[in-house]
C-alpha positions in Angstrom: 59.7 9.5 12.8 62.1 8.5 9.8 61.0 8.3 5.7 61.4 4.8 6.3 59.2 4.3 9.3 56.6 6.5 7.5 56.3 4.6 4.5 56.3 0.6 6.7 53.4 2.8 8.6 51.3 3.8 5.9 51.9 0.6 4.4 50.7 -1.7 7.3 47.8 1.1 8.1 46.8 0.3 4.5 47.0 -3.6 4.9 44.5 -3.2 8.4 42.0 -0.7 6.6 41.9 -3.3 3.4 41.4 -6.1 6.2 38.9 -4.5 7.9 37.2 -3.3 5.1 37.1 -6.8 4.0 35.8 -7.8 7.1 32.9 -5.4 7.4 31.8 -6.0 3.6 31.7 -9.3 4.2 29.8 -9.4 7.1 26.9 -12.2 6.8 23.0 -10.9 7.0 22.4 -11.7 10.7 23.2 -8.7 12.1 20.2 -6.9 13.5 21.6 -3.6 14.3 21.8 -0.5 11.7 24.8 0.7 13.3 26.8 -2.6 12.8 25.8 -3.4 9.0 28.1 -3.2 6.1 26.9 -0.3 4.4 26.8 0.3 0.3 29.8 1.5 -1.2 30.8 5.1 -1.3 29.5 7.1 -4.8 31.7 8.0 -7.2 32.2 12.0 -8.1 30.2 11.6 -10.9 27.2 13.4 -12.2 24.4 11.1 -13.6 22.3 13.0 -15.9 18.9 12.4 -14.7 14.9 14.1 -14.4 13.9 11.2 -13.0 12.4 11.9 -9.2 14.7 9.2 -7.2 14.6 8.8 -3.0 17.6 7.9 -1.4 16.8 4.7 0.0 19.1 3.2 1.9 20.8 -0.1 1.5 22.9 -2.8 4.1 23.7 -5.9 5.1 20.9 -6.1 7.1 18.4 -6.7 4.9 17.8 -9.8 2.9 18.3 -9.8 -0.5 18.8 -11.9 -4.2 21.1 -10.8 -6.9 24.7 -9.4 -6.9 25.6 -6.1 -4.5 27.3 -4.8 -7.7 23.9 -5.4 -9.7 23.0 -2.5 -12.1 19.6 -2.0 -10.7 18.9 -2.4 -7.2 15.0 -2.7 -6.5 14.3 -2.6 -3.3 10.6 -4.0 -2.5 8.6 -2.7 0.8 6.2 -6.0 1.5 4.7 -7.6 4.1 3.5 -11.8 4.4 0.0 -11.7 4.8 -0.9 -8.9 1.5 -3.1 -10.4 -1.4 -1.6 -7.9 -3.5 2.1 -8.6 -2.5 1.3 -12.6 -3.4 0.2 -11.3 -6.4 3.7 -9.5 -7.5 5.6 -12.7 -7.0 5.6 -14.2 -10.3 6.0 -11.0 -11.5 9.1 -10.4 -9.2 10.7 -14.1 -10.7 9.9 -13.2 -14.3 12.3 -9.9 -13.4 15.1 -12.4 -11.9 14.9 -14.7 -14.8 15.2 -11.7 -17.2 18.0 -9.7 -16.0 19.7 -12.2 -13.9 23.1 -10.9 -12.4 22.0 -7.4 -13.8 19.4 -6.9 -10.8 19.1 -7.2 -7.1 15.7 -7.2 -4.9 16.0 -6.0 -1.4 13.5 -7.0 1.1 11.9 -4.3 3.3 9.5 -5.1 6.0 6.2 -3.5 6.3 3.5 -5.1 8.2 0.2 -3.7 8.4 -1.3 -2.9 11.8 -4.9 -4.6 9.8 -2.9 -7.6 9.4 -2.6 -9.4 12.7 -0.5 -11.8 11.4 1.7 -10.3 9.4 4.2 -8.8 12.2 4.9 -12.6 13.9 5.2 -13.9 9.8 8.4 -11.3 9.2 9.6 -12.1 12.8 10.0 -15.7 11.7 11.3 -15.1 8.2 14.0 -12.0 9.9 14.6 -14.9 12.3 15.4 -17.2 9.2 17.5 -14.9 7.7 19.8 -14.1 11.4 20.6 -18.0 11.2 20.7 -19.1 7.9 21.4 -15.6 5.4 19.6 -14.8 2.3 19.1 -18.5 1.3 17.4 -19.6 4.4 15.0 -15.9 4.2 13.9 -16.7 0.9 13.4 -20.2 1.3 10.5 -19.8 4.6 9.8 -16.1 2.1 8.0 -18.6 -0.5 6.3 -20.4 2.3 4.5 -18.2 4.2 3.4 -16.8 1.0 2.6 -19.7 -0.2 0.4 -20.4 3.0 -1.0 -17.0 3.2 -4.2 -17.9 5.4 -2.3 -19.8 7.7 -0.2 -17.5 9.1 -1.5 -18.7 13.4 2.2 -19.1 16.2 1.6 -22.2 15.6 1.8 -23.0 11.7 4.8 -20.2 11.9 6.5 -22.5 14.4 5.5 -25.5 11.6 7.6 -24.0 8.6 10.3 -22.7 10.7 10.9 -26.5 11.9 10.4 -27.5 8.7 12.8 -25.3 7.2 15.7 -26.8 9.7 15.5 -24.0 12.1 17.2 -23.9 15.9 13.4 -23.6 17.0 14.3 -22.0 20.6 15.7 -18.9 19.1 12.2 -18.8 16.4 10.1 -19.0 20.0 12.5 -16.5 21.8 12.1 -14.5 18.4 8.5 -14.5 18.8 8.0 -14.1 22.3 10.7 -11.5 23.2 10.2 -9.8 19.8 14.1 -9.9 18.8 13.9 -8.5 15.3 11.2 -6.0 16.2 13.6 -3.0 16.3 14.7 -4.0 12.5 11.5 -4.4 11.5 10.3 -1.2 12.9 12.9 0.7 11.3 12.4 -1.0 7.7 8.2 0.3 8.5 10.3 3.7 9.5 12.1 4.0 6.5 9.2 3.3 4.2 6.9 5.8 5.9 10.4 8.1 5.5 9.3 7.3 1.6 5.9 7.4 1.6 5.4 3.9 1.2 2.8 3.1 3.2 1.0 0.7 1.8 2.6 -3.0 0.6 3.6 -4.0 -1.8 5.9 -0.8 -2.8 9.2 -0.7 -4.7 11.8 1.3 -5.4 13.7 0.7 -8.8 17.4 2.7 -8.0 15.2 4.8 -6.5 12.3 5.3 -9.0 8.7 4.2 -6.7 6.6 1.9 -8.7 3.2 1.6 -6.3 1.5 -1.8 -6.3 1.2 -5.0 -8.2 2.3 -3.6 -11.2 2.7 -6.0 -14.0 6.1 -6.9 -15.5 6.1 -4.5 -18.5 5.8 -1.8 -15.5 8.8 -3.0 -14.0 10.6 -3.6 -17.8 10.0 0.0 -18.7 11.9 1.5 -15.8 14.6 -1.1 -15.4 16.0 -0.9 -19.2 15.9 2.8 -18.7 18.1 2.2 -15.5 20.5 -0.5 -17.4 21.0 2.2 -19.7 21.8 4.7 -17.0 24.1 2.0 -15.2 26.7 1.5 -18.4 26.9 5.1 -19.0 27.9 5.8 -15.4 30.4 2.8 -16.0 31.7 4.2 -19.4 32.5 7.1 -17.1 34.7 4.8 -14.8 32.3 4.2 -12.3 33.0 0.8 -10.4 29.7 -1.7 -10.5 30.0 -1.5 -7.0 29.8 2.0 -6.5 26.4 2.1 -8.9 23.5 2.6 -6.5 25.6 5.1 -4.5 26.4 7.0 -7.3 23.0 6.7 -9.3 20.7 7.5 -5.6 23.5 10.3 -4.0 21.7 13.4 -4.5 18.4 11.8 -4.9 15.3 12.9 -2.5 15.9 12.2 1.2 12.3 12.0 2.2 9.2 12.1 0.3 6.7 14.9 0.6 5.0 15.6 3.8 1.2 14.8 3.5 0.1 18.5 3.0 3.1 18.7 0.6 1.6 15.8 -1.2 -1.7 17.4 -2.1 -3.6 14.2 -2.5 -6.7 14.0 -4.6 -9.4 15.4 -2.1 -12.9 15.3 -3.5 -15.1 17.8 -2.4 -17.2 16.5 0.2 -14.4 14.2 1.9 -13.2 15.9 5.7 -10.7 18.7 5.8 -7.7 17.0 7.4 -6.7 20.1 8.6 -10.1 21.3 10.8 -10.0 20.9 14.2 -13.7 19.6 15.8 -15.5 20.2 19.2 -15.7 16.8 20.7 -16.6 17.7 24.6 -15.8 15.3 26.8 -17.6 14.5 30.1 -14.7 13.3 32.3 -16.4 10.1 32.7 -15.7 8.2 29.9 -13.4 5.2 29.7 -9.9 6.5 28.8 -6.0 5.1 28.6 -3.5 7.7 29.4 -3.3 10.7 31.9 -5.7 13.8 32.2 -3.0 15.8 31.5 -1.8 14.1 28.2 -0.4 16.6 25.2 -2.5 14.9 23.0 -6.3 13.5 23.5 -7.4 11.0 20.8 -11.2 10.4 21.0 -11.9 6.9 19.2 -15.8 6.9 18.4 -16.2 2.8 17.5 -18.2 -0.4 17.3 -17.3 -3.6 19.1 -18.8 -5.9 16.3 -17.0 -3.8 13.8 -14.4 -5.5 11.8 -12.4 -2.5 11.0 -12.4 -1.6 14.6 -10.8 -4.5 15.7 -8.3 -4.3 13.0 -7.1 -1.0 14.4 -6.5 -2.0 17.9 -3.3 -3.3 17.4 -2.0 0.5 15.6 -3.3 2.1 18.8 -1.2 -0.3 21.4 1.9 1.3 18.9 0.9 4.4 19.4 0.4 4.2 23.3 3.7 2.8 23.4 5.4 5.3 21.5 4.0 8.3 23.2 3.4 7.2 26.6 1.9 9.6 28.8 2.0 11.9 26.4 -1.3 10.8 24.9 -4.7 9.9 26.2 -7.1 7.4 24.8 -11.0 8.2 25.1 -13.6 5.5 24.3 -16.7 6.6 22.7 -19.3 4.3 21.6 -21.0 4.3 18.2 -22.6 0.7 17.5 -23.7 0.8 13.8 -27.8 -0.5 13.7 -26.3 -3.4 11.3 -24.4 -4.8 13.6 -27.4 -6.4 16.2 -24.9 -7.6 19.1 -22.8 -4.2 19.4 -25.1 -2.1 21.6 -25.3 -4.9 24.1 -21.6 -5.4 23.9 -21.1 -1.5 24.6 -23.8 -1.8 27.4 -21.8 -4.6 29.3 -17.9 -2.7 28.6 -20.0 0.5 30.4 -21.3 -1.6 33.1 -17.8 -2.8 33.5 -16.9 0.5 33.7 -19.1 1.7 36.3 -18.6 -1.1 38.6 -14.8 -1.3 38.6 -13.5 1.8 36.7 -11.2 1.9 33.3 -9.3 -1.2 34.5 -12.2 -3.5 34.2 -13.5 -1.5 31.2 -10.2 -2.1 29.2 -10.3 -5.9 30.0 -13.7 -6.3 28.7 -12.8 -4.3 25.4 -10.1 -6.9 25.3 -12.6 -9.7 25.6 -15.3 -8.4 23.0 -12.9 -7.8 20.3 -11.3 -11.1 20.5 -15.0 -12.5 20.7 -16.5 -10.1 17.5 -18.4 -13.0 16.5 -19.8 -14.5 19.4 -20.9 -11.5 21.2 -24.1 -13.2 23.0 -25.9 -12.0 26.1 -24.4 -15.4 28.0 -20.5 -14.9 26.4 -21.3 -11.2 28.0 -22.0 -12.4 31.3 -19.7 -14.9 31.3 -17.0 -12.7 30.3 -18.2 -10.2 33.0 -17.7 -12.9 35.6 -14.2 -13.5 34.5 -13.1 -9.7 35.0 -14.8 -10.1 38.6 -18.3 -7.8 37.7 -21.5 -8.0 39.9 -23.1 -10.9 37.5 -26.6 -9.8 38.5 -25.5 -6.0 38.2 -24.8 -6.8 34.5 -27.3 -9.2 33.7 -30.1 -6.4 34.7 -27.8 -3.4 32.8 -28.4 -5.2 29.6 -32.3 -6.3 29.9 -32.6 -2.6 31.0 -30.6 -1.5 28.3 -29.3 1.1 31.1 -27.0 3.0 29.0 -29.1 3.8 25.9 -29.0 7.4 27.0 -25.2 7.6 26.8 -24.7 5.2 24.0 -27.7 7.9 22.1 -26.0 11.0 23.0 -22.0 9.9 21.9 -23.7 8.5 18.4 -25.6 12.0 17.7 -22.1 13.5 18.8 -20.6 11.3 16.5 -23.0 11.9 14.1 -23.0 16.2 14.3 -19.3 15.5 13.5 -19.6 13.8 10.7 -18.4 10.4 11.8 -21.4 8.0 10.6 -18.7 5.3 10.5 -16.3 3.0 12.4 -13.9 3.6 13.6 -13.1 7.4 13.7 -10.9 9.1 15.6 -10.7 13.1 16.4 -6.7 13.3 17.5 -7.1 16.6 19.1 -9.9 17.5 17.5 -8.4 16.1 14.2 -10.3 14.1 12.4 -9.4 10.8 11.0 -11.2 8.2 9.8 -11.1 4.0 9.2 -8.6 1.8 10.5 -5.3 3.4 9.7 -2.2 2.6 9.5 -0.1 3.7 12.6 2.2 6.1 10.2 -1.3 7.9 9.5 -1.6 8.4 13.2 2.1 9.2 14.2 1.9 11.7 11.4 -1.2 13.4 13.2 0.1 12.8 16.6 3.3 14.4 15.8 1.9 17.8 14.1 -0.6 17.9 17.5 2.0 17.2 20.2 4.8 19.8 19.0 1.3 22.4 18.7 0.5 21.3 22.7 4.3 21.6 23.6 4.5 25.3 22.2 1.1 26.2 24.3 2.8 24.8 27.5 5.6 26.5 26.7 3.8 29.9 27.2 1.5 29.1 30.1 -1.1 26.9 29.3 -1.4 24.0 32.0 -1.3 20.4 31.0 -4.5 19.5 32.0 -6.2 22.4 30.0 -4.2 21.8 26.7 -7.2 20.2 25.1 -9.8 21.9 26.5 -7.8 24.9 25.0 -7.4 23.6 21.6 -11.0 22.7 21.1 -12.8 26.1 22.5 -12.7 27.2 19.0 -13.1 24.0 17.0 -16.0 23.5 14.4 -19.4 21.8 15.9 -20.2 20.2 12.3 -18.7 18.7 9.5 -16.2 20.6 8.1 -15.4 19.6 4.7 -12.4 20.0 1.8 -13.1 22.0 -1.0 -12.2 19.6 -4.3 -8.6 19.5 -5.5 -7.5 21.1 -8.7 -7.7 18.8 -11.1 -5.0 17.2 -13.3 -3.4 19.4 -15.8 -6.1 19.3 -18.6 -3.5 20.7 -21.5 -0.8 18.3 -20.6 -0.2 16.3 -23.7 1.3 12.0 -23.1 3.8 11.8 -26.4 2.5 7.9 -26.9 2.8 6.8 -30.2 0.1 4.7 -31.9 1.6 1.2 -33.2 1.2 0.3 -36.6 -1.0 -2.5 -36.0 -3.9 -1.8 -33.9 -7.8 -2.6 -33.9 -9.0 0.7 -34.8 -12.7 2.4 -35.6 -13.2 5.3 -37.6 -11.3 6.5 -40.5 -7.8 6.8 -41.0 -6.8 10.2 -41.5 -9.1 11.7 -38.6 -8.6 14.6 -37.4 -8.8 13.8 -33.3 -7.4 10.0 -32.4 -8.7 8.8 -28.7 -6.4 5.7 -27.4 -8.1 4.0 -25.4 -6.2 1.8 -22.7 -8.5 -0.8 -21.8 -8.8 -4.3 -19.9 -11.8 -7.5 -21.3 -12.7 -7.8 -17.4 -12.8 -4.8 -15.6 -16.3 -4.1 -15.3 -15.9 0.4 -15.8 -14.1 -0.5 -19.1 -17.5 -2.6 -20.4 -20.1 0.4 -18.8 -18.0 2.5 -20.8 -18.5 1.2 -23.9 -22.1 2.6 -25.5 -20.6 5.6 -24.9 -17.5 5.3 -27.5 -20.2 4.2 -29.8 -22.0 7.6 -29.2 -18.7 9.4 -29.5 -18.4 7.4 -33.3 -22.0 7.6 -34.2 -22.0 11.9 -33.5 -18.1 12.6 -34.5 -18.3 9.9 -37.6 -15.4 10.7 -39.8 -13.6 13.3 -37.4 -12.6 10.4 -34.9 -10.9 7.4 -34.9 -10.4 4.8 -31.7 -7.4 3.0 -31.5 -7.8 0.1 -29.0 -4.9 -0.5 -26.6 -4.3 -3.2 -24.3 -4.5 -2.7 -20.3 -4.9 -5.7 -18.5 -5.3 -5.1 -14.8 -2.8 -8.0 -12.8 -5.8 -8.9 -10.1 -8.2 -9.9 -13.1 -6.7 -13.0 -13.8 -8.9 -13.5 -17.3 -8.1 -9.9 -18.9 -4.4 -11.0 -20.3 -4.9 -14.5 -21.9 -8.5 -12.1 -23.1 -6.0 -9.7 -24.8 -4.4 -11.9 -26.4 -7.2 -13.4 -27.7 -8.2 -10.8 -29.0 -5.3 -10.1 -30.6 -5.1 -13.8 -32.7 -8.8 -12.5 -33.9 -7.3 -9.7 -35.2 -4.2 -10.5 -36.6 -6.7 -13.4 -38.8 -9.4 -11.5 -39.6 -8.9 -7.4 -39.1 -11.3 -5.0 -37.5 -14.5 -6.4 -38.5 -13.6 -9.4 -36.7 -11.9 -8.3 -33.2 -14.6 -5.3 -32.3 -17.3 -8.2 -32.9 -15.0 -10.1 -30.5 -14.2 -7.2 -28.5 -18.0 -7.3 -27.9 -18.6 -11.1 -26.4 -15.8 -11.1 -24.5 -17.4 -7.8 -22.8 -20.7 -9.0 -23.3 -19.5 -12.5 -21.2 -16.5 -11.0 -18.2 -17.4 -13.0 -15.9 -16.8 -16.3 -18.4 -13.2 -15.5 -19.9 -12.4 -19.0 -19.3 -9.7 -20.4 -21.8 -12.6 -22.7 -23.3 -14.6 -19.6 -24.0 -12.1 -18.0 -25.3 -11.7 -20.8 -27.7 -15.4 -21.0 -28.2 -16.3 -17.3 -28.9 -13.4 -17.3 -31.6 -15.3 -20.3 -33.2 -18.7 -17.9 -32.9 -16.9 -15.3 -34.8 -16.7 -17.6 -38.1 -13.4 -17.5 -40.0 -11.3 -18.2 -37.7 -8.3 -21.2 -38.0 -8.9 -22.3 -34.5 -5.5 -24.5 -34.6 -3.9 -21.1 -35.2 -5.6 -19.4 -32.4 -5.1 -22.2 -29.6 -1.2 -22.5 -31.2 -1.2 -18.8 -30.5 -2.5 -19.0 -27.1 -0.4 -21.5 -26.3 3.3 -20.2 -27.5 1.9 -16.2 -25.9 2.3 -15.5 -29.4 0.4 -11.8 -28.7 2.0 -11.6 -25.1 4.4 -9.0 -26.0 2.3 -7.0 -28.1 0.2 -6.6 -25.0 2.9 -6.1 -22.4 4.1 -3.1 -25.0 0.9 -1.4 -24.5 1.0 -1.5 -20.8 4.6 -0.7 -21.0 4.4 2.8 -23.4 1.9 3.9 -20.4 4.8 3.7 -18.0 7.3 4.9 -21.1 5.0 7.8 -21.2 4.8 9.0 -17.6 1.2 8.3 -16.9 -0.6 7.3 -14.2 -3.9 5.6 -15.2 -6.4 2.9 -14.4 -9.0 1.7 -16.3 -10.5 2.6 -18.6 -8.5 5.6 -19.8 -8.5 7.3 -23.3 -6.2 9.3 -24.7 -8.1 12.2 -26.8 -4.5 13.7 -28.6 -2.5 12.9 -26.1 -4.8 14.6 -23.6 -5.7 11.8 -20.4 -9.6 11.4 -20.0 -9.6 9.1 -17.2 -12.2 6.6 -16.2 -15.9 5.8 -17.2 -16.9 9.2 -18.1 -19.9 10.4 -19.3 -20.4 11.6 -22.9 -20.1 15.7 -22.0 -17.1 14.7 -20.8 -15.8 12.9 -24.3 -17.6 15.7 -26.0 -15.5 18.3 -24.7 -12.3 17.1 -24.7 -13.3 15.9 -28.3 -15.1 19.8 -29.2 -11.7 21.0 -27.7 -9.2 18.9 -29.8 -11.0 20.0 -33.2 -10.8 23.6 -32.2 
């Protein structure tokens, strides 16, 4: 080939890759597939000089989202439709849009909860919104459905999708056929990947932020990531290439659960024991004799929880086919009056026409918690073809008491009092999880039964083999270590802040506190012990911690916050005092009226301040030096030098750290 033919090549090879790079980042959001998305730009070779713990979480085309792809911070929010909690971010989320505008983008990740039937159909709808009408359409049916929370039903979901101007066969075929369940599955894959497993969860250029955090949260991480973005872009770093470059070597995973070391109180199951649990051969079961992997699900058919879980355990079947074996074991709860009955009339089931029949029943009773009468059971046995007089007499005879008695004391030895549990291989798990909880168990169990088969041991004797050995009573977790006592939280004390106790004490407690949480109030007779015994050796600066479920504690703050910028100390501890002393009456026109109580106050100075959020900052720095700081706290929490004390404690408990901080 000539110079001259070279160069025309490489020129018109250059021309195609620009055009079909166009192409592909230009792609709309309606493609479904992960292999066909545009993916983010490539990182720059550029060190970002970070201690921050970041995860690598990936980012496409195929996921709805607000704000520019070249944004400075990319937020990208795990959240399902039919989470209290996840309702409760939005206003939060806007106030971050109307802040930083261009300078942020939020990502949308699904994560439906297996406890939340409705939740999966809700981000089928609004994934099928986004496949026809892109980011606007998503968001658009995104506010309704939260907006509409507890009206999530087929047939309100088909109501806003035809309201929102959608081609309504492909919402039904969406539904029915489940086209955007692979997407969705793999955003729930990713965010277990993460460890965000429950909703909603965020991560802020790959920072996690867990819950409904309140805005100041958010603030504290996102300026810190602004900063970040210009320095990379000082470097030469295009805006495009910012997310690459700031998430490239940035965790790919997040800890394995044993990795984790959660907080484990002593007492709580040891999720690594394996249990005894026999089996008879005739109990109801799904899944081969021979499965890798035996899950024996002790439950209660009037049991909320236990129908919440049924859904996770359909995933889990499907996943692992044959591979795993279901076995029902009953454990009716005395609370719950209609449960035994309902167990006696799945076991009649049972023994008239075998698991088939049993598993249709099951079906029946946990669509039917609350109507579980003698004549729904007899009706409902006459619909899966049972003797009717057979069953009738099985429940005046109570003829299964004997079995139902002897899997409850099993249940019982075990140390499963409650419903549902579940022994996965002899594993115990308890409450209705979600199916990353199981998948994790399943997983570490069927690569165990895999090894044993590999060197001999049948199928059919795998769990017979696991369990010979297996504890016969409840096996329980010694407690975690505790925090780091010694570690000291550099948060400085403002210059303004109601205080007790005098000035130049030698040991300052900051105490991070919220008007409605009910700990914070039990707490407080003992911070007047802690003044009363330390006197002049302690002073308590208070500090602002409104909780975002408690609806009352912010407008409370700043409240409290007019009193004292009026009237000093004195006056906000006595306020401090009646708006504990009243929690459950923080209305705005108590507010008003306890300020008027105090005496002194210019009331068309405390409603102006009210009004304008005059003290709103003030209180969203408080919350925000917690994040600043690198703690993780609820409330109350005090601060004894730096050192965390965390919760209600008990006097001892000041007293030492207290005792300690003089020394």
């Amino acid at each position: 080939m000539s110079k001259g033919s070279s160069v025309l090549l490489a020129i018109v090879m250059a021309i195609g890759g620009f055009m079909l790079g166009h192409v592909v980042g230009s792609r709309s959001g309606t493609d479904t597939g992960t292999s066909e998305v545009a993916e983010e730009a490539q990182a720059a070779d550029v060190k970002i000089a970070d201690d921050a713990e970041r995860f690598k979480v990936p980012v496409t085309s195929a996921q709805p989202s607000k704000g520019p792809s070249d944004a400075l911070v990319t937020i990208v929010e795990f959240s399902e439709f039919q989470c209290p909690f996840c309702a409760r971010v939005l206003p939060t989320m806007k106030q971050i849009e109307e802040t930083y505008g261009d300078k942020v983008r939020i990502v949308w990740r699904n994560n439906p909860l297996a406890f939340h039937n409705n939740a999966a159909p809700a981000a089928a709808v609004a994934m099928e919104a986004f496949a026809q009408g892109g980011n606007d359409k998503f968001w658009e049916l995104h506010d309704v459905l939260f907006e509409n929370q507890k009206a999530l039903g087929r047939a309100e979901l088909e109501d806003y999708a035809k309201a929102a101007g959608l081609d309504m066969d492909k919402v039904k075929k969406a539904l029915d056929e489940g086209t955007h369940a692979k997407v969705i599955s793999e955003d729930q894959a990713v965010a277990n990947t993460f460890g965000a497993r429950g909703t909603p969860y965020f991560f802020v250029n790959g920072r996690q932020l867990r819950g409904a955090m309140p805005f100041p949260s958010f603030k504290a991480i996102i300026d810190e990531e602004i900063g970040k973005a210009e320095a990379l872009m000082a470097k030469g770093v295009k805006k495009e290439q910012l997310y690459a470059t700031i998430i490239k070597d940035a965790k790919t995973k997040a800890a394995a659960p044993e990795e984790q070391k959660p907080a484990q109180r002593a007492g709580q199951p040891d999720p690594k024991a394996v249990y005894k649990v026999p089996l008879k051969g005739d109990e109801p079961q799904k899944g081969p004799d021979d499965a890798l992997v035996t899950i024996v699900e002790f439950s209660d058919f009037e049991c909320p929880f236990c129908g919440r879980v049924e859904p996770t355990l359909k995933q889990v079947q499907d996943k692992y086919g044959k591979d795993v074996r279901i076995v029902w074991m009953n454990n009716p709860l005395p609370f719950h009056k209609n449960a035994k009955p309902a167990a006696t009339a799945a076991l009649e089931a049972h023994a008239q026409k075998g698991d088939k029949a049993f598993w249709a029943m099951h079906e029946k009773l946990f669509a039917n918690q609350k109507a579980l009468t003698t004549d729904n059971l007899e009706k409902w046995g006459k619909e899966i073809g049972l003797n009717a007089s057979k069953l009738k007499k099985a429940l005046a005879d109570d003829k299964y008491a004997k079995t139902i008695q002897a899997q409850q004391t099993l249940a019982s030895s075990l140390g499963a009092r409650g419903t549902p549990a579940f022994f996965i291989n002899g594993r115990n798990l308890r409450g209705a999880q979600p199916l990353a909880a199981f998948t994790s168990l399943v997983d570490e169990e069927l690569a165990k039964a895999k090894a044993l088969v590999e060197k001999g041991t049948p199928r059919a004797k795998v769990y017979e083999t696991i369990i010979a050995k297996g504890e016969t009573g409840p096996k329980t977790a010694p407690a975690a270590a505790a925090p780091d006592a010694n570690k000291v939280y550099d948060i400085p004390v403002p210059k303004k802040a109601p205080t007790k106790g005098a000035a130049n004490a030698k040991v300052v407690i900051q105490e991070f506190s919220d008007f409605q949480c009910p700990f914070c109030g039990r707490v407080n007779p003992t911070v007047a012990q802690v003044l009363k015994e330390y006197g002049d050796k302690v002073k308590i600066v208070w500090r602002d911690y409104p909780l975002p479920f408690h609806k009352d504690a912010h407008p409370a703050a700043e409240a409290a916050r007019e009193v004292f910028a009026q009237k000093g100390d004195k006056a906000f501890w006595a306020y401090h005092d009646l708006l504990f002393q009243n929690q459950k009456a923080l209305s705005r026109e108590n507010l008003e009226k306890f300020a008027e109580e105090i005496g002194g106050i210019d009331m068309k100075a405390f409603k102006a301040a009210l009004d304008s959020g005059k003290h709103k900052a003030a209180v969203d720095a408080d919350i925000a030096a917690i994040a600043k700081a690198g703690a993780r706290i609820g409330t109350p929490s005090f601060f004894i030098n730096g050192k965390l004390l965390q919760g209600a404690q008990p006097y001892p408990a000041f007293k030492a750290a207290i005792d300690a901080a003089l020394e």
